[in-house]
C-alpha positions in Angstrom: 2.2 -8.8 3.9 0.4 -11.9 3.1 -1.7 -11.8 5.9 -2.3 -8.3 4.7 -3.9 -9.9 1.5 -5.4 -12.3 3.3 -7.3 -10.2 5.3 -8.5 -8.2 2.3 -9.6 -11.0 0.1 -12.1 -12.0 3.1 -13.3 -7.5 3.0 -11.6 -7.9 7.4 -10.8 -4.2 6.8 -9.6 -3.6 10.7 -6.9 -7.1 10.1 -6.0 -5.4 7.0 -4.6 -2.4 8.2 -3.1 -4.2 11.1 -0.9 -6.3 9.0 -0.2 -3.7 6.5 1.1 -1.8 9.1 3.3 -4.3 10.7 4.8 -5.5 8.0 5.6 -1.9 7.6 6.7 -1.4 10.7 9.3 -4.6 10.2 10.5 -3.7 6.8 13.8 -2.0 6.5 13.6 1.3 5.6 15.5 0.9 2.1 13.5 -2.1 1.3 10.9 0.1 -0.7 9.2 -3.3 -2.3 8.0 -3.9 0.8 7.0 -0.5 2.1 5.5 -0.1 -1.1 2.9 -3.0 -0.9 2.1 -2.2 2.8 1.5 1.1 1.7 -0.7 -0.2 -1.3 -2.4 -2.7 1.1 -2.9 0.7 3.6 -4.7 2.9 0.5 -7.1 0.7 -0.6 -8.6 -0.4 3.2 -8.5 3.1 4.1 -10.1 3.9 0.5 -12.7 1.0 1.1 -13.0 2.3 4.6 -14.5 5.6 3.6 -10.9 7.7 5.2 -9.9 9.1 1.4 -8.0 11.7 2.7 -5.8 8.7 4.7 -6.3 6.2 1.2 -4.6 9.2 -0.7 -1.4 9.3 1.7 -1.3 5.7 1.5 -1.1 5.3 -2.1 0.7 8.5 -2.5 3.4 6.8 -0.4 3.0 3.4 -2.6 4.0 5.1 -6.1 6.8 6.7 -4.0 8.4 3.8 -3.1 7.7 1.8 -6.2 9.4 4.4 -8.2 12.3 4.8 -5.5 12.0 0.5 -6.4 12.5 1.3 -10.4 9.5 -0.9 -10.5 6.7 0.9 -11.2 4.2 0.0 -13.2 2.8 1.7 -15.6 -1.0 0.7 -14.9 -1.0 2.3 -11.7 -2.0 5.5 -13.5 1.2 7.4 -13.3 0.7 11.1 -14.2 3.4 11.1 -17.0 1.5 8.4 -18.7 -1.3 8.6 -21.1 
């Protein structure tokens, strides 16, 4: 994950999804903290990349595992709030 971030502090969109996806790849399945950042990671280099329709999934599947998490936060514009 942190070579996720890494990656998209220096805008590598390719090393990005690479490690976004591996760390997905290595996180348990229950361990929706995880899942849920590689999937955040995943939406916003696929958003940056131009692919909405993939950034959607992505981020789709962030909020999903956040909520499955009982961590979500409210600023990620969940659609019961405000």
């Amino acid at each position: 994950m942190h070579r996720a971030a890494l990656a998209q502090i220096r805008g590598d969109v390719p090393a990005t999804v690479e490690h976004a996806q591996r760390a997905r790849e290595l996180a348990l399945e229950d361990d929706h903290v995880v899942r849920a950042g590689a999937a955040g990671f995943l939406g916003i280099a696929f958003w940056t990349g131009g692919d909405l329709e993939a950034a959607h999934r992505a981020w789709s599947e962030c909020v999903a595992r956040l909520e499955q998490a009982g961590t979500f936060p409210t600023h990620l514009g969940h659609p019961s709030v405000g």
